[in-house]
N, C-alpha and C positions, 0 to 999 in steps of 0.2 A: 345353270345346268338345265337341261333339258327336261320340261314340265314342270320344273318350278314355277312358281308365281310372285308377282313382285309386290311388296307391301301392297300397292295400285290398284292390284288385281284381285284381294281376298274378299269374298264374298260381305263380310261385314263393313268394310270400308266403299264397296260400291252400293253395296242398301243407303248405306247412309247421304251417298253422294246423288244416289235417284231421288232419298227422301227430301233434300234441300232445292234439288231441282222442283218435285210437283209440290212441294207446299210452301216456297218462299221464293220471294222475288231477289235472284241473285243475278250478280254481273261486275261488271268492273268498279263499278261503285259500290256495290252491296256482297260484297264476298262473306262466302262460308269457310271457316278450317272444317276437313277433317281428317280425323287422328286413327293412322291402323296404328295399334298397339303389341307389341309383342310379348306375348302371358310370359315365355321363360323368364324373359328380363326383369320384367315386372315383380313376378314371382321374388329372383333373384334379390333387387333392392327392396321389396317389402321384407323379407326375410333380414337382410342386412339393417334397414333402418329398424327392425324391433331390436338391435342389442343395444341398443340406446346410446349410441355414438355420443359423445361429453359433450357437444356444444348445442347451442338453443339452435333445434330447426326451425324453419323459414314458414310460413305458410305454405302450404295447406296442411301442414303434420298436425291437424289438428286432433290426431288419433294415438292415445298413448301406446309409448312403443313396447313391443305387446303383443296388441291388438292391429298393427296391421297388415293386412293382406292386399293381393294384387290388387280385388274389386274394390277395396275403402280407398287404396291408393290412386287408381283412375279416374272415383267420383269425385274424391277431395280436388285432385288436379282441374278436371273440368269446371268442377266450380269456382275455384282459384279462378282460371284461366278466365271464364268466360264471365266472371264479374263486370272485367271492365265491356264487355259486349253483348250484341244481340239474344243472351242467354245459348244454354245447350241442348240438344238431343242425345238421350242417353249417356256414354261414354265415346261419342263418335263425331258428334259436332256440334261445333260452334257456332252461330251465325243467326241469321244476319248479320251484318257488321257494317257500318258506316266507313269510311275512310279512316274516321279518326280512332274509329275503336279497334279499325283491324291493327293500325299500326300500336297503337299500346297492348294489344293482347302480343304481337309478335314479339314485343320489348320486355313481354312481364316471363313469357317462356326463356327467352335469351336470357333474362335476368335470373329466373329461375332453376335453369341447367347450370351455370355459373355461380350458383351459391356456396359457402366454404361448407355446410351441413352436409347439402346434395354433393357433393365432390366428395364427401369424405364417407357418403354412405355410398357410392357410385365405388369406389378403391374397396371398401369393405367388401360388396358384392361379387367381387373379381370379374365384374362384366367383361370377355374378352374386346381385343381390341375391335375399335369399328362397329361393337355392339351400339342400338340405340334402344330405348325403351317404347319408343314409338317414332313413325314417320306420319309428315303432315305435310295436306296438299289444300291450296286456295280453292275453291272451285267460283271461278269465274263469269261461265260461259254458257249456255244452257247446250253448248254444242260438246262440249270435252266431258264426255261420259266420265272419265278418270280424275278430275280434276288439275292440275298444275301442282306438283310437287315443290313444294316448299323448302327454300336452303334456309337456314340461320346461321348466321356467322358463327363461325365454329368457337367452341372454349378456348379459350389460350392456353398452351402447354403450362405444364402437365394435366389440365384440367380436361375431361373424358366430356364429348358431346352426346347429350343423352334423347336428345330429337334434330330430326332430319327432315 
């Protein structure tokens, strides 16, 4: 729609991609993720994973359910995520990243989205279709203000892809 803005374009997700630009040495070899998040969803599945869905969740639920909210849910994620790499900036990125760690952070998300817990708090939230909880872009290049938009193999039917 007209004046919309695309995950790409929200003020938090470009801070974040200037801040990777002036304080780390990023490129084709050295990529950063960063993650726009969308609070409704987020909202959404923190609300759904507090009624304690029966099965053991996966890392990073390291927060009795309960207790968690969008921002425990974003910071838990990040630190999940960005264990295997360069470490994070706030709740917005990842990076530096080596070759080898970007590709295991992209396998620990794929993994992660694909979990039977996160699936089943994913259906509990009644996230509509096509919703994701966040979109995530490499940033490569010291030239691509936006970064490079990131795909992940999508979940296998019936299972809900919750980053993009």
């Amino acid at each position: 729609m007209l004046g919309e803005t695309t995950p790409f374009e929200e003020p938090q997700f470009l801070r974040a991609v200037q801040y990777a630009m002036d304080n780390f040495k990023i490129g084709d070899d050295d990529p950063a993720y960063v993650f726009s998040w969308k609070e409704p969803h987020l909202v959404s599945f923190a609300n759904a994973a507090n009624l304690g869905i029966g099965i053991v969740a996966p890392r990073p639920a390291s927060i009795a359910p309960g207790l968690i909210t969008s921002n425990s849910l974003k910071s838990n994620l990040m630190m999940f995520f960005s264990a295997l790499g360069g470490g994070n900036w706030e709740d917005t990125m990842i990076g530096p990243n080596d070759a080898v760690q970007a590709n295991r952070i992209t396998s620990r998300i794929a993994d992660w989205q694909r979990d039977q817990w996160v699936q089943q708090v994913a259906a509990a939230a009644g996230l509509p279709v096509g919703a994701r909880l966040g979109y995530l872009a490499l940033v490569l290049d010291r030239r691509q203000a936006s970064g490079t938009p990131l795909t992940l193999p999508p979940a296998a039917a019936p299972a809900i892809t919750l980053f993009q």
